[in-house]
C-alpha positions as CSV (number, residue, x, y, z in Angstrom):
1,X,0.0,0.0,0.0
2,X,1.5,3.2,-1.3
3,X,2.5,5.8,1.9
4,X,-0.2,8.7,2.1
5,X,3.0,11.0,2.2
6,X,3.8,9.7,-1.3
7,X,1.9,12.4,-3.6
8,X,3.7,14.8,-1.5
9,X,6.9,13.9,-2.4
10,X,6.3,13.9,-5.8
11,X,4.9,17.3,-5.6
12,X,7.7,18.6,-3.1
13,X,9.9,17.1,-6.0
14,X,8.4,18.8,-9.2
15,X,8.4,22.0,-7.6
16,X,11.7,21.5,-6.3
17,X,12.7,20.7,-10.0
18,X,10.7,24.0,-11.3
19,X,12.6,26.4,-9.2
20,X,15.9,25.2,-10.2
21,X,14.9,25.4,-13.4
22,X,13.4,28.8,-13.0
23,X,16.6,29.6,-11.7
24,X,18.8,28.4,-14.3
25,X,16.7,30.5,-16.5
26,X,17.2,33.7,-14.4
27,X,20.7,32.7,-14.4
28,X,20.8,32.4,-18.1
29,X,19.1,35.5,-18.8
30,X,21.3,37.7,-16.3
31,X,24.8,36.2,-18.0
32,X,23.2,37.0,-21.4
33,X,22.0,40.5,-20.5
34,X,24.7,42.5,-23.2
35,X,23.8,40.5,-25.8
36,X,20.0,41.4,-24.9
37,X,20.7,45.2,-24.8
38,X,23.4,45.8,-27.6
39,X,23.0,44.5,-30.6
40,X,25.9,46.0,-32.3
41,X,27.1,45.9,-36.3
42,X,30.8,46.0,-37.5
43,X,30.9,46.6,-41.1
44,X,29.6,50.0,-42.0
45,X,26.9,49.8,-44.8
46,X,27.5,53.4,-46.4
47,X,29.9,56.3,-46.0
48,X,28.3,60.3,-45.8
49,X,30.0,60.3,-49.4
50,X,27.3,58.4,-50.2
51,X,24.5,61.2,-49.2
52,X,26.2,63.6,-50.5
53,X,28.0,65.2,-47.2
54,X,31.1,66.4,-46.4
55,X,32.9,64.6,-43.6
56,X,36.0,64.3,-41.8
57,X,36.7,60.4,-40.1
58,X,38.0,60.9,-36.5
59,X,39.4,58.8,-34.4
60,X,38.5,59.8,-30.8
61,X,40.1,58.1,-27.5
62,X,37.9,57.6,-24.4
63,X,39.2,58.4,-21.1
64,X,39.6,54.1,-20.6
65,X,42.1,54.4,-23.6
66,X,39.5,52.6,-25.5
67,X,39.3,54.4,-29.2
68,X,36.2,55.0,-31.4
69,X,35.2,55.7,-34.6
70,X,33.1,58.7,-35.6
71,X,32.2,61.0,-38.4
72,X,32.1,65.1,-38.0
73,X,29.6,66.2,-40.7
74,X,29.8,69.8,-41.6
75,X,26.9,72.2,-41.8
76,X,27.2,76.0,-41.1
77,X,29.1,75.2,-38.0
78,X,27.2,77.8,-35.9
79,X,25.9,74.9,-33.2
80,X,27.2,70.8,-33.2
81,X,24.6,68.3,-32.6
82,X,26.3,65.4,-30.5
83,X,24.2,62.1,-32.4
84,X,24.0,59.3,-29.6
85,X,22.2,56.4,-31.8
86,X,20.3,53.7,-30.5
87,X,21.0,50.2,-29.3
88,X,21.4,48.3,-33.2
89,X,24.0,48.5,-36.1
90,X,26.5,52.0,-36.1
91,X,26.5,55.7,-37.1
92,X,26.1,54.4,-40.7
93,X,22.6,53.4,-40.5
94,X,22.0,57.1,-39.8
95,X,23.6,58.7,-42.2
96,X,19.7,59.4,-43.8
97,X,18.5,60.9,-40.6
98,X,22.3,62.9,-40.5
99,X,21.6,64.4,-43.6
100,X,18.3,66.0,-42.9
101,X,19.7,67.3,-39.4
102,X,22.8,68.5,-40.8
103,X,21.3,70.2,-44.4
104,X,17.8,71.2,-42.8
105,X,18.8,72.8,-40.1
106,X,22.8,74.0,-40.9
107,X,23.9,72.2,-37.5
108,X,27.2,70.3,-37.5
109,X,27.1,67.0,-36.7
110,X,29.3,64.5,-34.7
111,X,28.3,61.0,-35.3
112,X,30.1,58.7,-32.9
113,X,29.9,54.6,-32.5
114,X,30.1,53.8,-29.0
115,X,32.4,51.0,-28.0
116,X,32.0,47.6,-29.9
117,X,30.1,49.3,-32.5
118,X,31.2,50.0,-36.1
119,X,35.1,50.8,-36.3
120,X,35.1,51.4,-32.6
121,X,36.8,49.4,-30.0
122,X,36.2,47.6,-26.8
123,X,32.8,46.0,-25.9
124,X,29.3,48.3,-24.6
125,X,28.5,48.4,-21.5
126,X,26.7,51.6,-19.6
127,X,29.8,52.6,-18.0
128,X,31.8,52.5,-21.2
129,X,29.0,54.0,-23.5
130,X,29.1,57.2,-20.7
131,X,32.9,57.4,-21.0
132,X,32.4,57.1,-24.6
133,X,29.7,60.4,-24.8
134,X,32.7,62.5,-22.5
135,X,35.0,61.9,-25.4
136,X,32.7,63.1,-27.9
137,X,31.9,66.1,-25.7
138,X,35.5,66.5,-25.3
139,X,35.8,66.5,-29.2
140,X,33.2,69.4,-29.6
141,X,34.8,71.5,-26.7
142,X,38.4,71.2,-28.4
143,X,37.4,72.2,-31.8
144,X,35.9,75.7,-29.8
145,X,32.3,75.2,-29.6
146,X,31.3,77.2,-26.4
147,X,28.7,74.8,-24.0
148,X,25.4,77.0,-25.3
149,X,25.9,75.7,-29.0
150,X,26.6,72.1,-27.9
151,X,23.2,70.3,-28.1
152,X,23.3,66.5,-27.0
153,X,20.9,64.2,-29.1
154,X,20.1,60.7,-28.4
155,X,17.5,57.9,-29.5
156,X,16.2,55.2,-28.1
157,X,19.5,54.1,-25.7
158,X,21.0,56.8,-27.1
159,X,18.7,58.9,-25.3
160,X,19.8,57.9,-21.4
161,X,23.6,58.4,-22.8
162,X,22.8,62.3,-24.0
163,X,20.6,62.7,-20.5
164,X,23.7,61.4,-18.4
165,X,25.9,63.5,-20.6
166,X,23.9,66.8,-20.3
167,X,23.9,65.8,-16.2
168,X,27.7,65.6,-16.5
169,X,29.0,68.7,-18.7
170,X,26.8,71.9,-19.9
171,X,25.0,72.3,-22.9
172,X,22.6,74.3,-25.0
173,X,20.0,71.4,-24.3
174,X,18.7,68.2,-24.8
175,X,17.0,66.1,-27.3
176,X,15.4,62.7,-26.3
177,X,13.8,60.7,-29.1
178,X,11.8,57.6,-28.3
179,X,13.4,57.7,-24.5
180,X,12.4,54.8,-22.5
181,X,12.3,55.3,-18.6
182,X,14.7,52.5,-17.4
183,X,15.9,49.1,-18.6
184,X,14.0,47.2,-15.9
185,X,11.4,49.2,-17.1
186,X,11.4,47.8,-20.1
187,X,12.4,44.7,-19.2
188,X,9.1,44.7,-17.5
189,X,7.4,45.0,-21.1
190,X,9.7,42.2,-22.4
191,X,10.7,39.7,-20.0
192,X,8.2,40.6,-16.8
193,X,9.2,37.4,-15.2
194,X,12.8,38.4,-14.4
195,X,13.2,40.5,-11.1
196,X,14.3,43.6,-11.3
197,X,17.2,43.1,-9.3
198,X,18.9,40.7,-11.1
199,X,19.2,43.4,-14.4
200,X,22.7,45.6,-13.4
201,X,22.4,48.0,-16.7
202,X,19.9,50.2,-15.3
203,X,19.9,53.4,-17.6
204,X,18.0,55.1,-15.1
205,X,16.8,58.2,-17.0
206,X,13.2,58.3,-14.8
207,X,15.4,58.7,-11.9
208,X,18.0,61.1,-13.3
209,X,15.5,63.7,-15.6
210,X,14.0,65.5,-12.8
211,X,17.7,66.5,-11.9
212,X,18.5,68.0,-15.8
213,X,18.2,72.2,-15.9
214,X,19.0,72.4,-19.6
215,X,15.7,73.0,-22.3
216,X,14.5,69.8,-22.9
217,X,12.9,68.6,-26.0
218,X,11.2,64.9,-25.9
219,X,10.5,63.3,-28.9
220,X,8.0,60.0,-28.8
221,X,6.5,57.8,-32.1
222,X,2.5,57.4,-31.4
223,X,2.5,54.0,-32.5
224,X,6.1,52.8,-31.0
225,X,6.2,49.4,-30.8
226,X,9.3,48.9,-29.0
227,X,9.1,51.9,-25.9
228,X,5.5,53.0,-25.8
229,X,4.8,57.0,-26.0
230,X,3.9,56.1,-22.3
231,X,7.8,56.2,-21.3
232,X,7.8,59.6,-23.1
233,X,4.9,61.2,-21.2
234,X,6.1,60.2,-18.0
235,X,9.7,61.8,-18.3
236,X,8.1,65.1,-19.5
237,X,5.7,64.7,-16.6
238,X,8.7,64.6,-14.5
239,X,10.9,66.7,-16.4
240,X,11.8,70.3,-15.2
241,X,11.0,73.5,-17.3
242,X,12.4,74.8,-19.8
243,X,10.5,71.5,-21.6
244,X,8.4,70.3,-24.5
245,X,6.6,66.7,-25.6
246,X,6.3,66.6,-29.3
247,X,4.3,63.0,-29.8
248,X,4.4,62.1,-33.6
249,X,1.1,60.5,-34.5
250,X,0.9,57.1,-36.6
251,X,5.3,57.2,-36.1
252,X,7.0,53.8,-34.9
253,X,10.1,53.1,-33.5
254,X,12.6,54.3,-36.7
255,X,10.4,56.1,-38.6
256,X,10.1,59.6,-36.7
257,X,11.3,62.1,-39.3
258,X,9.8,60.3,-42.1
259,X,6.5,60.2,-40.6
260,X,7.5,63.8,-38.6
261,X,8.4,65.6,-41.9
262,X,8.5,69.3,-42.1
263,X,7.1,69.5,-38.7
264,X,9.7,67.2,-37.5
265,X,12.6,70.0,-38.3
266,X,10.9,72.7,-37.3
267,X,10.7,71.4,-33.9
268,X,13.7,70.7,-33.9
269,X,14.9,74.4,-35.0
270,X,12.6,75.9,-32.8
271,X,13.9,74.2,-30.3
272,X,18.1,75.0,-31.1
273,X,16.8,78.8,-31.3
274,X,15.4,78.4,-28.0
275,X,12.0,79.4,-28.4
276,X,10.0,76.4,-26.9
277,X,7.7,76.6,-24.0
278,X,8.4,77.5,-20.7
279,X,6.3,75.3,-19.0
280,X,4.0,73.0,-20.4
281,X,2.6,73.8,-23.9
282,X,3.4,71.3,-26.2
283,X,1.7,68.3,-24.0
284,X,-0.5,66.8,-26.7
C-alpha cells in the first residue's frame, strides 16, 4: 500500500525541480544580458560620401584608452549636434536621418559609435558608453564650440547616454527621441518574469531627468512598438521647465522624421533657437 506521504513527495519534488529550473533561466538570462541590450554591427553599410555630405573620419580616444570611430559632418558650423544612436548597427545606418539634421537645419554633426560598434573598440556596456559620450563632448569643446551651442541628441539608448551626458557637462539642451524610462522598465514589457534586481544596466533616466536644468525637448513615435509614448509622457511629466513633448502621430520606432516631416525639423529648430515653452505647452 502506497505511503499517504507519497503524492507529496512527488509534488515537493516537481516544484523542487521547477525552481531550479526557473533559476537556471534567471541565471541564463542575467549572464546573457549584453547581448540582450546591444546589438551592435561591424561593417559599416554606407559612407556620408554616399549622401552627398562632407565629412571628416575621427578617431577619438575615451578616457579608458578605448578608441572609437566617428564622423564630423559639416553644416554651417554655428551649433554641433552630438548624435548618440540607439542600441542596433552604427553611425552608418543614420547617415539618412544625419543628412536632414545637418542640411535642414545648418547644424554640425558629430556621429560617434560607442564602443564595440562599427570601427570602434572595446565592448558596450553603460559605464563605457558614458565614458564614450565625455569623449565626444571632449571632441566638440576642443574644436571651440562654447557649451550654449553644444546640443546632446540621443535615441532610443541613445537617449539615457545624452541625459547622463547633459547631467555631466553643460549644454545648449537636450534632445530625447523615443526615450524609455529604465531598462528594468522595459524589461518589465519584455521579460516581466525576471526580477528587477537581477538586471545591473539600469539606464535610469526616470530617476535622473528631474535633476536635468538644460531645455528639454522629448520626442515619442504614437505607435512605437518597441518603448511606448507612455515612457515619453512620463519623463516630460517629471521633467523640469524649460521643456516640450512633441508626440508624432501614426510614427514607430525608426520612422520619426519620415512620418514627422516638415514639422519634425521645425521642432527641432525651434527648439536649437530656444524658443520652446516655458512650461508646459506642447503636451498633446
Amino acid at each position: 500500500m502506497a505511503s499517504p506521504e507519497a503524492p507529496l513527495t512527488k509534488l515537493a519534488l516537481f516544484a523542487l525541480f521547477a525552481l531550479l529550473a526557473f533559476a537556471a533561466l534567471l541565471a541564463l538570462l542575467t549572464a546573457m544580458e549584453r547581448s540582450l541590450i546591444y546589438f551592435p554591427t561591424r561593417a559599416p553599410d554606407a559612407s556620408p560620401k554616399d549622401f552627398g555630405l562632407e565629412a571628416e573620419d575621427l578617431r577619438i580616444e575615451a578616457e579608458d584608452g578605448v578608441r572609437l570611430h566617428a564622423w564630423w559632418v559639416r553644416g554651417a558650423g554655428r551649433r554641433v549636434v552630438l548624435f548618440f544612436h540607439g542600441n542596433a548597427g552604427n553611425i552608418s545606418h543614420r547617415l539618412e536621418r544625419g543628412k536632414l539634421l545637418a542640411e535642414g537645419l545648418g547644424v554640425d554633426l558629430l556621429l560617434l559609435d560607442y564602443r564595440g560598434y562599427g570601427l570602434s573598440e572595446g565592448r558596450p556596456s553603460e559605464a563605457g558608453l558614458y565614458r564614450d559620450a565625455r569623449a565626444a563632448y571632449r571632441t566638440a569643446a576642443d574644436r571651440g564650440f562654447p557649451p550654449d551651442r553644444i546640443f546632446l541628441f540621443g535615441e532610443s539608448l541613445g537617449s539615457a547616454v545624452a541625459l547622463q551626458l547633459a547631467l555631466e557637462r553643460p549644454c545648449g539642451g537636450v534632445i530625447l527621441e523615443t526615450p524609455f524610462l529604465s531598462v528594468p522598465a522595459l524589461a518589465r514589457k519584455y521579460y516581466p518574469f525576471v526580477p528587477a534586481f537581477l538586471i545591473r544596466t539600469r539606464f535610469d533616466s526616470e530617476s535622473k531627468i528631474p535633476r536635468l536644468s538644460v531645455p528639454k525637448l522629448l520626442i515619442a513615435a504614437g505607435e512605437d512598438e518597441i518603448v511606448p509614448a507612455s515612457h515619453a509622457r512620463r519623463l516630460f511629466e517629471l521633467a523640469l521647465p524649460p521643456r516640450e513633448l512633441y508626440v508624432i502621430p501614426g510614427a514607430t520606432h525608426n520612422d520619426t522624421y519620415g512620418i514627422g516631416g516638415n514639422q519634425y525639423l521645425e521642432r527641432w529648430r525651434r527648439f536649437l533657437e530656444g524658443r520652446i515653452p516655458k512650461e508646459t505647452e506642447g503636451l498633446p
